[in-house]
C-alpha positions in Angstrom: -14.3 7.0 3.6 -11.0 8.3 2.0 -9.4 6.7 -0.8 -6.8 7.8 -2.9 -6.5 8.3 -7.1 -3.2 8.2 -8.7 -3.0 9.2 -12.6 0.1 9.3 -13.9 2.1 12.8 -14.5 4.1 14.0 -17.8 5.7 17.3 -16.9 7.9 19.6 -19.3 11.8 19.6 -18.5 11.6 23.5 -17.2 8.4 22.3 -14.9 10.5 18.9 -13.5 13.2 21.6 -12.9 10.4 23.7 -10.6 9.4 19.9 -9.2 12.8 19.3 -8.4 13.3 22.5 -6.3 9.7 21.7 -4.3 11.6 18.3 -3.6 14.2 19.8 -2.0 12.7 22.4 -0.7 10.3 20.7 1.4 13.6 17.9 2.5 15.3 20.5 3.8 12.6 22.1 6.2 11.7 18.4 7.5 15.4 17.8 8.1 15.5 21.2 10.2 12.6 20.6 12.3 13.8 17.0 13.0 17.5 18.5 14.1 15.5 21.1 16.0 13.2 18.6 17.5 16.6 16.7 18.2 18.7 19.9 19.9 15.2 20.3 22.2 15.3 16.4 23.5 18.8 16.7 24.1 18.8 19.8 26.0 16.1 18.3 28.1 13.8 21.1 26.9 10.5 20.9 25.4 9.7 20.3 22.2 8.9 23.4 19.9 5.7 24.3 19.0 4.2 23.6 15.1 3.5 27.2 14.6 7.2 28.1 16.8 8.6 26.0 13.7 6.6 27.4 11.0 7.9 30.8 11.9 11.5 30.1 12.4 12.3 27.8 9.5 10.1 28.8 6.8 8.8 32.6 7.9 12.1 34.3 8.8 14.6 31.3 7.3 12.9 33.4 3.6 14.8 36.3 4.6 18.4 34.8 4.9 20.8 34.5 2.8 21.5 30.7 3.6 17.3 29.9 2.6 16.4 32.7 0.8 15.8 30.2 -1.9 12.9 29.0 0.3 10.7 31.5 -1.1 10.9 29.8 -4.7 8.5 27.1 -3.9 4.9 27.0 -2.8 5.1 27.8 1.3 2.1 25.4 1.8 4.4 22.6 0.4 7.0 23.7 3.6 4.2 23.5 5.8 2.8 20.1 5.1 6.6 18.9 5.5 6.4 20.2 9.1 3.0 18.6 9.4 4.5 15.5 7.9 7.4 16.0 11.2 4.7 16.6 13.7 3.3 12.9 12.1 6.1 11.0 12.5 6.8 11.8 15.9 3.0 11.1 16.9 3.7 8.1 15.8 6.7 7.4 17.1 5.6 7.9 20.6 2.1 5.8 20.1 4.3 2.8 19.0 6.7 3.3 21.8 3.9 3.6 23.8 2.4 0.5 22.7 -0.8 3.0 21.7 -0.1 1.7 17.8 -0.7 -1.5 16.1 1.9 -2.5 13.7 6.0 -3.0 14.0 7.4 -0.6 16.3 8.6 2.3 14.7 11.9 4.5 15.1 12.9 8.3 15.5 12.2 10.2 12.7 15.3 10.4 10.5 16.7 13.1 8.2 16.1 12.6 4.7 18.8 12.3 2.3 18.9 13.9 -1.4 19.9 10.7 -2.7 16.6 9.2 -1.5 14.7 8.0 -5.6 11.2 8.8 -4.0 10.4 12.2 -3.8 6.7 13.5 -2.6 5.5 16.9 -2.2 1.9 17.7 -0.6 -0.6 20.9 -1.9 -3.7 20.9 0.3 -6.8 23.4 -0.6 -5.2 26.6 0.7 -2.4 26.1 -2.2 -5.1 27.1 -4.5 -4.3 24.0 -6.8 -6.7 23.2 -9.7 -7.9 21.3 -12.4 -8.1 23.2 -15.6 -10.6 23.1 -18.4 -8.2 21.6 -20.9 -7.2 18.4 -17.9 -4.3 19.9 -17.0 -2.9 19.7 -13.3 -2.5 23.7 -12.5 0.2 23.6 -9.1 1.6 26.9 -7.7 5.5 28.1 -8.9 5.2 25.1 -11.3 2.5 25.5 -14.0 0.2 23.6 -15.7 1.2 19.7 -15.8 0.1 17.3 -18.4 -2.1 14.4 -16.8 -3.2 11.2 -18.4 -6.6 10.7 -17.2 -7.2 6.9 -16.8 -10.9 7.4 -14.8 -12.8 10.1 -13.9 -13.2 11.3 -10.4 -15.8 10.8 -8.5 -15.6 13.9 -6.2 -13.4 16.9 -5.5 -10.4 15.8 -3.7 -9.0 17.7 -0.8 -5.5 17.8 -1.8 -3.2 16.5 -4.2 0.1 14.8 -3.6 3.1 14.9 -6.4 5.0 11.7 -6.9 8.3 11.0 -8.1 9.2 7.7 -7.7 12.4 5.7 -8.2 12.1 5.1 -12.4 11.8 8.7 -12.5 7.9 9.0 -13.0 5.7 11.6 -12.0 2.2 11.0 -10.3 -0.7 12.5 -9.1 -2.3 10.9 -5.8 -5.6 12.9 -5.0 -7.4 12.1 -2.0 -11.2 12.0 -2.4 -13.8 12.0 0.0 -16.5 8.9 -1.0 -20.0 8.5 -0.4 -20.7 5.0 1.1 -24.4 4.8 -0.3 -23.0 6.1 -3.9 -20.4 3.4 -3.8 -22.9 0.6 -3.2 -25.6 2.2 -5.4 -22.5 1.0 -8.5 -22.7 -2.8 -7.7 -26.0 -5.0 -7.9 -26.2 -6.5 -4.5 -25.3 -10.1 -4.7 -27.3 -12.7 -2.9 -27.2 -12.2 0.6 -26.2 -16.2 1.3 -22.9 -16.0 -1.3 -19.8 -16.3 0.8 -16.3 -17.4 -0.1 -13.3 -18.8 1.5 -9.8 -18.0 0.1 -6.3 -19.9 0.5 -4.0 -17.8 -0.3 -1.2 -20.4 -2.0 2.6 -20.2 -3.7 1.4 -23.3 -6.4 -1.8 -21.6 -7.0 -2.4 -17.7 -6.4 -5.9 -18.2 -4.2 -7.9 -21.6 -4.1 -11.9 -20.6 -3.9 -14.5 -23.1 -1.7 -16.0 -23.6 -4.3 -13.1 -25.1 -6.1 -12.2 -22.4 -8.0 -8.6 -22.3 -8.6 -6.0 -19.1 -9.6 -2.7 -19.7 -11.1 0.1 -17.4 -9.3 1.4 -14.9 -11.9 5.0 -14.8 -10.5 5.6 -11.3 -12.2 8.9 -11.0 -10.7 9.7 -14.9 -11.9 9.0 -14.1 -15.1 11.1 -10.7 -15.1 14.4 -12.4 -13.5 16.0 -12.7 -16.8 15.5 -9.3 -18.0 16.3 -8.0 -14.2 19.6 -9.4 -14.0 20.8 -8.3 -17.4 19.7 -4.8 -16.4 21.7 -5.2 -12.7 24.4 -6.4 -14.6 24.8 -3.7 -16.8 24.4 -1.6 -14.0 27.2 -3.3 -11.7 29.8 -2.7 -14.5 29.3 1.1 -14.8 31.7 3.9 -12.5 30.0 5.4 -9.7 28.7 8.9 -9.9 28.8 9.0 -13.6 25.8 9.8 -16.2 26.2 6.0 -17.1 25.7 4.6 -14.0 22.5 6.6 -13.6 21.0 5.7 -16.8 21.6 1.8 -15.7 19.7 2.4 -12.4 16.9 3.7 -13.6 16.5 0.7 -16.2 16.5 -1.9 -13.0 14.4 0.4 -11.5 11.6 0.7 -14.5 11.8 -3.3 -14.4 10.6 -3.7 -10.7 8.2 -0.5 -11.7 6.5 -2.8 -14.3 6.6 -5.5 -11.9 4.9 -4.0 -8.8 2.3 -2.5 -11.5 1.4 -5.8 -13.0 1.1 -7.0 -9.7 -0.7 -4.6 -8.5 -3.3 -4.6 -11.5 -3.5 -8.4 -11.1 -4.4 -8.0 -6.9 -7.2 -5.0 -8.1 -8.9 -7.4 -10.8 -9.2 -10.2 -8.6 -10.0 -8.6 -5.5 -13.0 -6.4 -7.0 -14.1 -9.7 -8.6 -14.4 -11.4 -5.4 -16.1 -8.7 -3.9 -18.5 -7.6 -6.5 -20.1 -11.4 -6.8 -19.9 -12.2 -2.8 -21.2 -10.6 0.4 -19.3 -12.6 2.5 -15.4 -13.0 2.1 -13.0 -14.9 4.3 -9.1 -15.1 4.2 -6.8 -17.0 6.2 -4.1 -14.3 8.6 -1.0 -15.1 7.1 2.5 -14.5 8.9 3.9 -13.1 5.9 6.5 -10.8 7.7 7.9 -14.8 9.8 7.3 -16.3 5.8 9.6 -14.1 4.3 12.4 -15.3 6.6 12.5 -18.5 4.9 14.2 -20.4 2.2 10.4 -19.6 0.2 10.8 -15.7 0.7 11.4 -14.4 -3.1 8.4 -16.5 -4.2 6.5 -15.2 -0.7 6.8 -11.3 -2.0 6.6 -12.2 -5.1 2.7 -13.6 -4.1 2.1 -9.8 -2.3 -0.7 -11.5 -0.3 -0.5 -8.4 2.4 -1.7 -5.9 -0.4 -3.8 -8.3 -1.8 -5.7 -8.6 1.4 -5.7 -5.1 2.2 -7.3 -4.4 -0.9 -10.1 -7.0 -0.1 -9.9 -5.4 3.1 -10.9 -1.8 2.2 -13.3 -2.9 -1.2 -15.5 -4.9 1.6 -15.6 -1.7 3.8 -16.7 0.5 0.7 -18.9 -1.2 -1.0 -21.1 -2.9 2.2 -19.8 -6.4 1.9 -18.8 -8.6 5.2 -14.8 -9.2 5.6 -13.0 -11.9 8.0 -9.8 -12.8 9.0 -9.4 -15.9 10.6 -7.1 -17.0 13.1 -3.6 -18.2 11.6 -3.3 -21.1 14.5 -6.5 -22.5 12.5 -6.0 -26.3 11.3 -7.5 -25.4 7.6 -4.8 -28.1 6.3 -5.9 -30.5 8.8 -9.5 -30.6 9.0 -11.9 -33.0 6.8 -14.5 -30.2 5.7 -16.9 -33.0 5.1 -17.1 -34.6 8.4 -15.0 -32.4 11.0 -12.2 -35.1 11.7 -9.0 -33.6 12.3 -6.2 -35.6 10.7 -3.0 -33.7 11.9 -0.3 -31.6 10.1 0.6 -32.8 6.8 4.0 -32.1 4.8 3.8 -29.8 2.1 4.1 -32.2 -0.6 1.0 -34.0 0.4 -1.6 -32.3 -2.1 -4.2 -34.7 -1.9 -5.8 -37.0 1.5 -8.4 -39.1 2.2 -10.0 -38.7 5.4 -10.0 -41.9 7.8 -13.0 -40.9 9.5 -15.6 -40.7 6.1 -13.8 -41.6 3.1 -13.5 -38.4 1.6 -11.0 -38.0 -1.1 -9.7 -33.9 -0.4 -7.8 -31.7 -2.5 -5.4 -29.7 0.0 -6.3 -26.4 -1.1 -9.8 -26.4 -2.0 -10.3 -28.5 1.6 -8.7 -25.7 3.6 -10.6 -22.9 1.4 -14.1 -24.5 2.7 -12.5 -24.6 6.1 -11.8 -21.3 6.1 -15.3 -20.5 4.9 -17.0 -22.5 8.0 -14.3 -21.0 10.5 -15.8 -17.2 9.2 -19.0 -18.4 9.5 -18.4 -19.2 13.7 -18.7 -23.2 12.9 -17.9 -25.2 16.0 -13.8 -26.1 15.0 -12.8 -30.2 14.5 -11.6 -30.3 18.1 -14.4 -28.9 19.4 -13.5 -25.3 20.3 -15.8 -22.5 18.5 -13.8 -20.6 16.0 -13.4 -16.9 16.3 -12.8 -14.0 15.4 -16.4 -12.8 15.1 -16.8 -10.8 11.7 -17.0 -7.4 11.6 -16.3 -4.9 8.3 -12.7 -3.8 7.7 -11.2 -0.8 8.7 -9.0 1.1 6.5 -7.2 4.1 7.5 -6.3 7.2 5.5 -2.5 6.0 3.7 -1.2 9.1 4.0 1.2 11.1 1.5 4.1 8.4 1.5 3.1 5.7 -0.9 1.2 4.8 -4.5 -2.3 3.8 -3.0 -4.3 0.9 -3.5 -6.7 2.8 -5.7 -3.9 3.4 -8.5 -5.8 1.4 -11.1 -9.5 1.2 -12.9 -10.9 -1.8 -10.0 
């Protein structure tokens, strides 16, 4: 499978110059093969070719005055921004098509300058490499200063440059894994370990076996230093030097944010993973959650990349992963003796179950029932439980994001 490794960049000032160009280099050819793409559909004509592109805005566009500053960049970073067009409107189509899973997506848009996140793509034929000294060699730009966190465990096929909205540089490199070297690192656990997980606001994840994880609340615990920083940042002129140097200081807060959180999901998740061969989760509607009076505290959580990650660890390192169904009474099921006892408020943490006595924790009883719904038990009104489980599939993320592999797991 393909996973991505991001290590984090340190560029000299003339080399973030040379960045800077590749940037908007490569935004300026996507934004002419969308408006081409554009003048085609609305002349009723067909679209133009990949390669029809290629020539017009990158081959001849060299020799003008108007993009002769094309030819100051790496021309495989233009092409993997045509590439990246030729994406987008795949997918475009397969959602409107209903041929996607997921949201439905829009048309391609143009990208603006002003966008904080900047990524640029050098595949093999670039003729990047890796130096003897650890440096990051890129075409036009030089040799970059990387801060190794981990060694890699193959040659990666291409590497991705990051900028993203704190003004940090990164490296994402995708690697090709081998399945039976992945599970060769972990001592198999005992075939009969399973878990169940409820995912919770009070508590983090509640384990079957009673195990219980406090919620972090990273970006609870930054609010005070946040709001200072947007403060500061509301009171300064627009389009001044200022004003700029206050947005990147909100912006380095929710950085250290989402990177705690993130390091928090990775620890946990590999922990889960590495002492159980079975793991089930509850399907959460996180997107119709967020809609309500709970939604900070709901991203906060980040239970969608937290299960991705359990998601994608299960499929690389042989372990079994299930989602069960969201409609499934976990709350309202004894675990002991199958009754089902009905919805419950939220503030009800604790219930005794008319039917055997049983005195059940809220959490910990819906983390066993998630655990025998996995395992295809008959439900407590009698229906059998589905979905059956099956391993996790993960696709390839793409050049558009800091993947799930940014962190030693």
């Amino acid at each position: 499978m393909q996973l991505r490794y991001a290590f984090r960049l340190y560029p000299e000032p003339g080399q973030r110059g040379a960045l800077a160009r590749a940037f908007g280099c490569a935004r300026v050819v996507f934004n002419d093969a969308v408006r081409a793409r554009e003048d085609a559909r609305t002349a009723g004509e067909p679209f133009p070719a990949l390669a029809t592109l290629s020539q017009t805005l990158i081959t001849r566009a060299k020799h003008t005055p108007e993009r002769a500053w094309l030819a100051d960049v790496s021309a495989v970073v233009l092409q993997q921004a045509l590439r990246d067009v030729e994406a987008a409107y795949r997918n475009f189509y397969a959602s409107v098509n209903d041929e996607r899973k997921g949201p439905r997506l829009g048309r391609p848009r143009f990208k603006s300058r002003k966008d904080r996140r900047q990524a640029i793509r050098f595949t093999a034929n670039a003729r990047w490499k890796i130096t003897g000294n650890g440096r990051l060699s890129l075409p036009k730009i030089g040799d970059i200063k990387v801060k190794w966190s981990r060694e890699l465990p193959a040659t990666p096929s291409s590497v991705t440059v990051i900028k993203d909205a704190a003004g940090r540089y990164f490296a994402s490199f995708v690697i090709d894994t081998d399945p039976a070297a992945d599970r060769a690192r972990w001592r198999e656990p005992d075939p009969d370990r399973a878990i169940g997980i409820d995912l919770g606001l009070t508590h983090f994840a509640v384990l079957s076996d009673g195990t219980k994880i406090d919620s972090p609340r990273f970006l609870r615990r930054a609010e005070k230093k946040l709001r200072k920083a947007q403060r500061e940042l509301s009171r300064k002129q627009k389009g001044s030097r200022n004003r700029e140097k206050a947005r990147v200081k909100v912006a380095r807060v929710h950085a250290r944010v989402t990177d705690a959180r993130t390091e928090f999901h990775h620890q946990l998740s590999t922990k889960l993973i590495r002492e159980n061969q079975s793991v089930a989760v509850e399907d959460l509607a996180v997107a119709g959650l967020a809609r309500t009076r709970l939604s900070k505290s709901v991203h906060d959580a980040g239970w969608s990349q937290f299960v991705a990650m359990l998601a994608y660890k299960a499929e690389r390192y042989g372990r079994t992963f299930v989602k069960i169904g969201r409609f499934e009474p976990t709350s309202q099921v004894c675990s002991a003796c199958g009754h089902c006892d009905g919805p419950k408020p939220l503030d009800v943490r604790e219930w005794t179950c008319p039917a055997c006595g049983t005195v059940h924790d809220r959490d910990v009883n819906a983390a066993k029932n998630v655990k025998q719904a996995a395992g295809l038990a008959a439900s407590a009104c009698g229906a059998p439980v589905g979905p059956e489980p099956v391993l996790a599939q993960r696709e390839e993320t793409g050049s558009h994001g800091i993947p799930p592999e940014t962190s030693a797991a």
